[in-house]
PyMOL CGO cylinders between C-alpha atoms (Angstrom):
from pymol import cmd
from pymol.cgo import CYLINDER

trace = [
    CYLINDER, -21.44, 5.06, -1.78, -18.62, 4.18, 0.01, 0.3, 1, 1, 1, 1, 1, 1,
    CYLINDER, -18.62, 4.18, 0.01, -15.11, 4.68, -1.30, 0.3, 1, 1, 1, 1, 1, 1,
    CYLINDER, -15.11, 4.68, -1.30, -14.27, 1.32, -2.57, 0.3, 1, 1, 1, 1, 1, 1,
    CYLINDER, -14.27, 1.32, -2.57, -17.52, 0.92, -4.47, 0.3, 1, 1, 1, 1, 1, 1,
    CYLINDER, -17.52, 0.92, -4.47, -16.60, 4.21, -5.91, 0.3, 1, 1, 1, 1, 1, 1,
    CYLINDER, -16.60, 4.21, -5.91, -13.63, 3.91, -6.58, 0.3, 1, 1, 1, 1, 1, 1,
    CYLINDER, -13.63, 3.91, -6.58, -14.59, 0.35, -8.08, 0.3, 1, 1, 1, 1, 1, 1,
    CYLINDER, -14.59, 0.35, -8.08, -16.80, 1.71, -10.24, 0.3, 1, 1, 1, 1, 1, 1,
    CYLINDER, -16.80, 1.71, -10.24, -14.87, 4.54, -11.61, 0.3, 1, 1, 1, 1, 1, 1,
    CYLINDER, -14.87, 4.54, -11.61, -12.31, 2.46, -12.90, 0.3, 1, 1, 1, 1, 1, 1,
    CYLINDER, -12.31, 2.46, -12.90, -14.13, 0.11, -14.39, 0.3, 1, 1, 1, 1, 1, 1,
    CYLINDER, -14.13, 0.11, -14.39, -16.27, 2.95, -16.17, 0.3, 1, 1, 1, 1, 1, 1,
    CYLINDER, -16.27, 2.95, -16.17, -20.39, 2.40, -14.37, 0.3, 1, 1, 1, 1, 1, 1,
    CYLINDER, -20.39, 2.40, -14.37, -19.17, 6.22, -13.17, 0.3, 1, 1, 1, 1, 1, 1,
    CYLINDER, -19.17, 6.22, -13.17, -17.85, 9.17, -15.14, 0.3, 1, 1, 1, 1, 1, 1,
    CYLINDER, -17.85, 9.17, -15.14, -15.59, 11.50, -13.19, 0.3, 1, 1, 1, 1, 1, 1,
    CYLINDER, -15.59, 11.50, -13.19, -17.27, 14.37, -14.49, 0.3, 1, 1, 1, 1, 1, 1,
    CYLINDER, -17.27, 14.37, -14.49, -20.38, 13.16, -13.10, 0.3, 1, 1, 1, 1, 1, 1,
    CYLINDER, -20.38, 13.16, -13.10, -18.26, 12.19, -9.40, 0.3, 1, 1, 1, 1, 1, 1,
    CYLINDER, -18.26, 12.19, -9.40, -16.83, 15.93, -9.64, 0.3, 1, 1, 1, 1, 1, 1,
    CYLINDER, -16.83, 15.93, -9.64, -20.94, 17.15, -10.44, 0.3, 1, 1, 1, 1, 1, 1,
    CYLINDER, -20.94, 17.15, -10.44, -22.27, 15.34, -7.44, 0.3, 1, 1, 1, 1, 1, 1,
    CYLINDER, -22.27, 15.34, -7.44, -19.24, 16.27, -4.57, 0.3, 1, 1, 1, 1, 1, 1,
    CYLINDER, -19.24, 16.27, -4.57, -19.34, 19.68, -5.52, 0.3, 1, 1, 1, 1, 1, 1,
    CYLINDER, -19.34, 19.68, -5.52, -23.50, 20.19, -4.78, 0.3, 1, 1, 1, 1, 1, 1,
    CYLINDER, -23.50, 20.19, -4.78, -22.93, 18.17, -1.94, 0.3, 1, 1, 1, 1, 1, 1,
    CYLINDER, -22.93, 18.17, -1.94, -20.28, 20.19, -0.63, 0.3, 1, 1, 1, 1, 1, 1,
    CYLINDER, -20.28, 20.19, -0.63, -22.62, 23.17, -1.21, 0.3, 1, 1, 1, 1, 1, 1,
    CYLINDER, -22.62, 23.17, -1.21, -24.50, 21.41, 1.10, 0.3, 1, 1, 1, 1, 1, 1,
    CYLINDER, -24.50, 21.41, 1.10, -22.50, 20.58, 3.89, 0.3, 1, 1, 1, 1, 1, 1,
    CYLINDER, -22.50, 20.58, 3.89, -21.03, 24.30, 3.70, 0.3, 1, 1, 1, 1, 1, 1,
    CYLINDER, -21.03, 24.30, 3.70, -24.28, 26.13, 5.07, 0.3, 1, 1, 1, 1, 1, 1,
    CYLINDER, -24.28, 26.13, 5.07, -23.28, 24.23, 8.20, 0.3, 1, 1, 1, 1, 1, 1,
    CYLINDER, -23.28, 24.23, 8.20, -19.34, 24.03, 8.88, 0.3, 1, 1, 1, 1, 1, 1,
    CYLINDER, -19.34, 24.03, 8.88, -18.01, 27.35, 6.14, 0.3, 1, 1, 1, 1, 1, 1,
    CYLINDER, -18.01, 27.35, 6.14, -15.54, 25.02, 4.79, 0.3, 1, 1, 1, 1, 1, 1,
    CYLINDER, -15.54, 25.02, 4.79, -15.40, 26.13, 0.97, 0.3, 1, 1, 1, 1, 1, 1,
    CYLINDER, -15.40, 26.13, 0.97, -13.50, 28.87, 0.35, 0.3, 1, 1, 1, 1, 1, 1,
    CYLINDER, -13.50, 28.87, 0.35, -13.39, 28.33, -3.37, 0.3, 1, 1, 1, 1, 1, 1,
    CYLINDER, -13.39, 28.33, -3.37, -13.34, 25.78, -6.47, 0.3, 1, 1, 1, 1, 1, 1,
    CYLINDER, -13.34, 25.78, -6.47, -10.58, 24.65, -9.14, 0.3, 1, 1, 1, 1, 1, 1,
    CYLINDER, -10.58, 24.65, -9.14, -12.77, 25.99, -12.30, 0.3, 1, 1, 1, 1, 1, 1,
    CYLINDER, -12.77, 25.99, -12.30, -10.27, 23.77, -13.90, 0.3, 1, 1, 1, 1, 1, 1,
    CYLINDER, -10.27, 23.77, -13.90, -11.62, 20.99, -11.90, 0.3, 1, 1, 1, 1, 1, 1,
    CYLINDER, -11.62, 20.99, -11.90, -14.61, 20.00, -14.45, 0.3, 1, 1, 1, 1, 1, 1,
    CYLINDER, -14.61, 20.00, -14.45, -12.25, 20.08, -17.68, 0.3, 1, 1, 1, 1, 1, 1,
    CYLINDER, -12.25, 20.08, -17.68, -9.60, 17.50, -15.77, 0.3, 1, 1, 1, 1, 1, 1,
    CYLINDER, -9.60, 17.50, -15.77, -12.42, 15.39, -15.13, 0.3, 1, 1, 1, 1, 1, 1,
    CYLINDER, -12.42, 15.39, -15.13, -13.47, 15.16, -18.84, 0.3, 1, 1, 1, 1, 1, 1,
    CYLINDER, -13.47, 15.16, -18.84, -9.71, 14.61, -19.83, 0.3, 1, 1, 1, 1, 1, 1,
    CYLINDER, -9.71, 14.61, -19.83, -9.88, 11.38, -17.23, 0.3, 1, 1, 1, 1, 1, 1,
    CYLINDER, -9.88, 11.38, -17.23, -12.76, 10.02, -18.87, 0.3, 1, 1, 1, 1, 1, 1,
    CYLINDER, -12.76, 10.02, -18.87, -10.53, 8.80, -22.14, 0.3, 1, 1, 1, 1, 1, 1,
    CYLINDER, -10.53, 8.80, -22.14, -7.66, 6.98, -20.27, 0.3, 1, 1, 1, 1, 1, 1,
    CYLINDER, -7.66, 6.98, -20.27, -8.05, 3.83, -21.20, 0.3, 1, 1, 1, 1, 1, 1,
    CYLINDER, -8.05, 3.83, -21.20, -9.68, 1.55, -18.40, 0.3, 1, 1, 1, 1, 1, 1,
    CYLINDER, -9.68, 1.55, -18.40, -6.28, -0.42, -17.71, 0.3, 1, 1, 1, 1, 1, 1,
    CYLINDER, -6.28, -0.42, -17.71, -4.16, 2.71, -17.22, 0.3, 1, 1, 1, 1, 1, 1,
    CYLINDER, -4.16, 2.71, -17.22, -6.13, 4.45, -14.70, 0.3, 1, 1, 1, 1, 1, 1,
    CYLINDER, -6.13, 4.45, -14.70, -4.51, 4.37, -10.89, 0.3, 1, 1, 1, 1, 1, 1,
    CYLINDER, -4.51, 4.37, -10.89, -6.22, 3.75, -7.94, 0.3, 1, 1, 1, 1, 1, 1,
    CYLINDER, -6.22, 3.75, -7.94, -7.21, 6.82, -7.35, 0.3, 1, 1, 1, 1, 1, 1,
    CYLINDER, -7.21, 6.82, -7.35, -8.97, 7.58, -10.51, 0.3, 1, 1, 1, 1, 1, 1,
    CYLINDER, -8.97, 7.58, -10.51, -11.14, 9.97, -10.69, 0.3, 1, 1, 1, 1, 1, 1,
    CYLINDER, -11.14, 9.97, -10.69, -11.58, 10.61, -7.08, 0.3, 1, 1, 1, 1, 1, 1,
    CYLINDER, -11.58, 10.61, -7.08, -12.29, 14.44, -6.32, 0.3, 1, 1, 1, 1, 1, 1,
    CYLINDER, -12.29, 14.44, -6.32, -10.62, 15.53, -3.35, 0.3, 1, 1, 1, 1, 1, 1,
    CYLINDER, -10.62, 15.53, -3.35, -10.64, 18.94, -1.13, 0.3, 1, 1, 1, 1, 1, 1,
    CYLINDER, -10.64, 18.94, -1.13, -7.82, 20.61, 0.43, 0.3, 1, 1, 1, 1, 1, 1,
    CYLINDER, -7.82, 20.61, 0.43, -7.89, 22.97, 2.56, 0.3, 1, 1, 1, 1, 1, 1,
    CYLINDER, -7.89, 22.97, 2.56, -5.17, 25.19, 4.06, 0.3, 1, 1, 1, 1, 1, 1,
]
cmd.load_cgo(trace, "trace")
């Protein structure tokens, strides 16, 4: 998906960001046999995105529910 129809639909609830988080992380799994980029994950990471999941749909930002990496 791209990232406005994901973003789209994470606001408006079609997505879960538990389910977002589920689906980045095995495809970063993937992506890592090839370029070593993951060093590690926030274990945290999958109990924030089940927190999101009861903001009401008119409070959440624009970034809702959008998993990110960093790396440094």
């Amino acid at each position: 998906k791209d990232i406005v129809t994901l973003l789209e639909e994470l606001r408006n609830g079609c997505l879960k960001p538990s389910e977002v988080l589920e689906a980045y992380q095995a495809k970063s799994l993937v992506v890592d046999r090839d370029i070593n980029a993951v060093c590690d994950y926030i274990t945290e990471a999958r109990q924030w995105a089940r927190q999101l999941e009861s903001i009401p749909v008119e409070d959440r930002g624009g970034l809702y529910g959008l998993p990110i990496s960093v790396k440094v």
